[in-house]
Structures are given as C-alpha cells and as structure tokens.
FIKE-382536 format. One record per residue (C-alpha): y negated, z negated, x. Coordinates in steps of 0.1 Angstrom, whole numbers, padded with zeros to 4 digits, always signed. Layout:
<pts>
YZX;...
</pts>
This chain:
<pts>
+0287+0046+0397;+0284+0011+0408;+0312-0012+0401;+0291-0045+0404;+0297-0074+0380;+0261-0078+0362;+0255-0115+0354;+0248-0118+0320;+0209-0130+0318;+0206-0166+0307;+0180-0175+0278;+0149-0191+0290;+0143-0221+0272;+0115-0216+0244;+0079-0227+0254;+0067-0254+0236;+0036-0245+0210;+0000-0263+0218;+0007-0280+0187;+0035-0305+0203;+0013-0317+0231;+0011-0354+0231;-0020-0373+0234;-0017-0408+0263;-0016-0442+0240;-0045-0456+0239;-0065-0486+0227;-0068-0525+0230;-0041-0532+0204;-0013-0507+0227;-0022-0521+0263;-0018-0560+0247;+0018-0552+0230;+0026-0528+0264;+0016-0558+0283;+0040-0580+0263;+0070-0557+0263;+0064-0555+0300;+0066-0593+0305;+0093-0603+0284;+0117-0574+0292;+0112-0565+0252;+0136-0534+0239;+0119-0513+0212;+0132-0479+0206;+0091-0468+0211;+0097-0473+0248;+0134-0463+0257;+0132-0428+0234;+0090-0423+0242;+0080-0417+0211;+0050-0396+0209;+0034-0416+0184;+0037-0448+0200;+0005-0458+0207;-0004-0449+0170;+0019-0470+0157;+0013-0498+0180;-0022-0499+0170;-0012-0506+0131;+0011-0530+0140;+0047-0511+0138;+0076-0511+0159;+0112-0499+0162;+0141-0519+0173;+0177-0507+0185;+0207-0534+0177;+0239-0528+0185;+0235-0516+0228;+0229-0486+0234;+0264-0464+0232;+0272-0454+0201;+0307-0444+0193;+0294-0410+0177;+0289-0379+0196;+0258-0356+0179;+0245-0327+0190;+0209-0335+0189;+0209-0372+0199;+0197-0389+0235;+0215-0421+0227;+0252-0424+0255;+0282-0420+0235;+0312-0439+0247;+0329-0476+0242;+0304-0500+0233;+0301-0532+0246;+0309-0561+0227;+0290-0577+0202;+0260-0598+0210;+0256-0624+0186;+0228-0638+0199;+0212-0607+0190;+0195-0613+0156;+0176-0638+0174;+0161-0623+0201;+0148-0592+0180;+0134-0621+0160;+0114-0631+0189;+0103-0599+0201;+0087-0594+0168;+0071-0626+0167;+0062-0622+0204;+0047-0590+0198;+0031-0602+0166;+0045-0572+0145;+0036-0568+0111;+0060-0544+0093;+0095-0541+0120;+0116-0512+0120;+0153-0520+0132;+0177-0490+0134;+0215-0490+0151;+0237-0469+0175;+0272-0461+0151;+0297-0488+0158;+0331-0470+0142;+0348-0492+0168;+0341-0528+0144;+0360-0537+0116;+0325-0541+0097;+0307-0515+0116;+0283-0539+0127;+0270-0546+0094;+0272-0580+0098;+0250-0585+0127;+0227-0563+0106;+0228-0587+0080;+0220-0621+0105;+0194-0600+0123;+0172-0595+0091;+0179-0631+0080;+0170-0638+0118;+0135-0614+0114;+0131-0635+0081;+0131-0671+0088;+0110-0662+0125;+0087-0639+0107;+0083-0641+0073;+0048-0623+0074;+0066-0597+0085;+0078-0566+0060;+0110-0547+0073;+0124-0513+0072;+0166-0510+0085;+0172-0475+0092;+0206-0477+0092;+0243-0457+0096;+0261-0444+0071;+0293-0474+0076;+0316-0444+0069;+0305-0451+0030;+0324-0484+0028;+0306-0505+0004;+0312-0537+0012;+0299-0533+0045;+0264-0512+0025;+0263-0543+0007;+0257-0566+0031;+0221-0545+0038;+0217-0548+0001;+0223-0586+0001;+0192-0594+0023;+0170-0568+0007;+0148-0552+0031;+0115-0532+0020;+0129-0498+0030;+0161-0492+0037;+0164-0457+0053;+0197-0435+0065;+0189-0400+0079;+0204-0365+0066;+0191-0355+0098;+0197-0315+0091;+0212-0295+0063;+0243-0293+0044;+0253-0261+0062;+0247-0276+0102;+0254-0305+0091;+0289-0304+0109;+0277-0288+0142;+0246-0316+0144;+0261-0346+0133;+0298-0340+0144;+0317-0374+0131;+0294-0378+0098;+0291-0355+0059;+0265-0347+0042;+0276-0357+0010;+0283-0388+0022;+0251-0396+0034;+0238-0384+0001;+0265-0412-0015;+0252-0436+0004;+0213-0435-0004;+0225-0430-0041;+0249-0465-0035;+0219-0482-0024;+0195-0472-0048;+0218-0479-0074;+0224-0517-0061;+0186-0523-0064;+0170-0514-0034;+0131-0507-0043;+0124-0480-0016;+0149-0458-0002;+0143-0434+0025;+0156-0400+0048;+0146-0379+0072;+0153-0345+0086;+0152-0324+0117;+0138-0284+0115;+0143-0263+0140;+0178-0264+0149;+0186-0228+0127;+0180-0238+0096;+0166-0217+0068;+0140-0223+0047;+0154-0224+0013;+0187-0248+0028;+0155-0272+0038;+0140-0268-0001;+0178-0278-0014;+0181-0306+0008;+0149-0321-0005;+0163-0312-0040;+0194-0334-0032;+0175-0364-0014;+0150-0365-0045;+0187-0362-0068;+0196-0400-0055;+0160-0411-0062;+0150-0413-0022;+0115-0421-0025;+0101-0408+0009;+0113-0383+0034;+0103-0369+0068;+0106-0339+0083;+0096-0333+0121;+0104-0311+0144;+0137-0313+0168;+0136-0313+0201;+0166-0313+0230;+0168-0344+0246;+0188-0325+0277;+0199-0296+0289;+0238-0310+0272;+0225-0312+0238;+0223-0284+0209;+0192-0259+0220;+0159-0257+0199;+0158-0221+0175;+0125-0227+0164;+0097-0244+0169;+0084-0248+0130;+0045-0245+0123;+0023-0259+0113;+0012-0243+0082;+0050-0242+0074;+0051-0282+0080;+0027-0286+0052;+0048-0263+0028;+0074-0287+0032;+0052-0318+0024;+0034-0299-0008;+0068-0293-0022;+0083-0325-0012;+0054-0344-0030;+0057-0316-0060;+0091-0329-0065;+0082-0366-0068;+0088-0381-0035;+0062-0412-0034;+0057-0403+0005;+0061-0376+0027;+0054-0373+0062;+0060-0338+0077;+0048-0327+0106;+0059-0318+0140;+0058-0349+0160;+0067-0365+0129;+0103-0393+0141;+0118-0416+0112;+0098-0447+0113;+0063-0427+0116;+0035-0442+0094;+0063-0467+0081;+0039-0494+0073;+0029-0474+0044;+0062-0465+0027;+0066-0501+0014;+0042-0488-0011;
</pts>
C-alpha cells in the first residue's frame, strides 16, 4: 500500500455565466467624458474599479467619485479598495471633485468614501465641504453621497443631513447572518440605525444595496429587504458579487437571472419606490432615476 501524501485537490474557481459578459462602452457622449478624464487626470470610481456599466452611465450623464484617498481603514472581505493608514486629509479636496464634475459636465454626481475610523469626525466634515463645494460649482447638478456608516455617531450623520443631498445611500452589502465574515469592522444593525437616523432627520430619498452570491440564502435575502423597507429605504439594489482577487472571500454562486427578477418583484411588492436588481447591477447604477 502506497504511503504517498495525496494533495488535497484545490477548487477551481467557478466559471462565470454568459449572463456577466460585459459589453465595450460605447458612444459619442463616453469617448468625450473618457477623453476628459484622460486629460485632466480626473478620479471617478467608474474608471479605477471598471465598472461594467460605465459607458451606460456616462451616456446619461452619471458619475461616481471616491473622497477620502484610496485606503480605507476597514478590512472587508469582498472589497478591492487597499486597507492600511490613510493619508492625510486633503482639504483642497471638495474643490477639485467640484471641477471634475463641472469639467465633465455631469448632471446628477455620485460621491462615495473609503472608511476613515482613523479621524476624529470620520471624515464627515470634508463630506460636508465637498457637497457644499459640488453645490456652489454645479448647482445644475443633483447629488447622491453613498456614504459610511461613521460608526453610528450622529453628529458626524448630521453633517450629511445638514447639506441635504438628493439620495443619501449607505450599503448593507450582505445579510445579517455574513454580515460579520463580509464586512469585518461594521453591524448590521447598525447600518439599519443609521438609514432609520437619516430618514428620520428628513432626508427625502434614502438608499441600500446588497451583494448575492457570497452564501447567502434566499429567504435571509427576503428578510433583509423586509428590514431595509422597516427604516423606510426607498430604493435598493441587488447585484451580483464578484472577487476582486484571489485574497478576497470566494464567489458561492453566481445568482440568475430569473432569480434576479424574484428579488426585484418582491422588492417593488413591498414598497420600495425603485429597485434595480440584476447581475451587473453596482450601487450608483441608474442613479439619475432614484431622485424620483
């Protein structure tokens, strides 16, 4: 009998479905605001995370915006962003995503944040100036801040309500039960506290989003829509994850499509104004619309 050590056989990463293949942006409207990025060293989160639906969004006049840098002091399983010390503070941030809209011509701006744990304020006061800063340079402009959870503090949450964007968005990202495995440092009821907080204060249109595919179930995916539409979110969406490297938390499943729409029949059965649920579905996809 052979005494051999057998090498335990390593799981092939899953293959992805036809339905996650990614059409080239196209169009007159995506080569003019690539053409700009390119010139004026512009940072949109379209570009550095290549989002698939760039070049649809480009073409309505929507882009996303990082502030912050780009380390964020939070370490989740299913996010590309570095993790690390951050750099410090640039205050002359506001102002240049200010410019890049108005550069780029943007009509309704998406700006979203690493987690900056490392700040007194968690950064909410340059979140504050920078949509004071999109406001005086663009005031055609509508705005959605997808934004952290500020560990719940609400005097920092109130400094987003203060300014009073169109949508303000935070992410659930997965269910209550992963929850701890995909987003390490953050809770889920929390997160729920937070978009209650916010509505509460007077915001018009709040917003979440979630991830499938990471072994969740289906009925922990219907309660979680239960408990976004229990703080009065008004739109939700629901994509599909996928692993950024080889480092990160592996993909279970890849969701279908039929089951995509399930999601988005109940979603809309339970009173959601808007929901966007499909696989290449990210947070800021079709945002223009969710303002109404």
């Amino acid at each position: 009998m052979s005494t051999d050590t057998i090498s335990p056989v390593k799981e092939k990463p899953k293959a992805k479905p036809k339905w996650l293949r990614v059409k080239l942006p196209t169009g007159k409207k995506y080569t003019e605001l690539r053409s700009l990025v390119d010139k004026y060293d512009l940072h949109t989160i379209c570009t550095s995370g290549s989002c698939p639906n760039m070049g649809e969004c480009w073409s309505e006049g929507t882009a996303t915006f990082m502030i912050l840098g780009n380390v964020c002091t939070r370490s989740c399983g299913f996010c590309g962003v570095k993790t690390g010390r951050p750099e410090t503070v640039d205050w002359d941030e506001p102002e240049k995503v200010a410019r890049s809209i108005k550069i780029m011509g943007i009509k309704h701006a998406v700006v979203t944040s690493v987690d900056r744990d490392d700040l007194k304020d968690m950064g909410s006061i340059i979140w504050a100036e920078t949509v004071k800063a999109i406001r005086r340079m663009n005031p055609e402009t509508t705005l959605e801040t997808l934004v952290p959870d500020f560990q719940g503090n609400e005097r920092n949450i109130d400094r987003i309500v203060e300014v009073m964007p169109e949508v303000v968005s935070h992410n659930m990202e997965t269910v209550k039960r992963l929850t701890r495995e995909v987003r390490i440092q953050a809770k889920y009821d929390r997160s729920l506290e937070v978009l209650r907080y916010l509505k509460q204060q007077g915001i018009n249109r709040t917003k979440s989003g979630i991830m499938l595919g990471l072994g969740e179930k289906e009925d922990e995916v219907i309660q979680t829509l239960h408990d976004l539409r229990s703080v009065d979110v008004d739109v939700v969406t629901i994509g599909q994850y996928l692993q950024p490297s080889k480092k990160h938390l592996p993909v279970k499943q890849f969701i279908t499509p039929d089951q995509f729409k399930k999601y988005e029949a109940i979603g809309l059965d339970l009173g959601f104004r808007h929901v966007e649920s499909s696989a290449l579905v990210r947070s800021s996809y079709k945002a223009h619309k969710h303002i109404d």
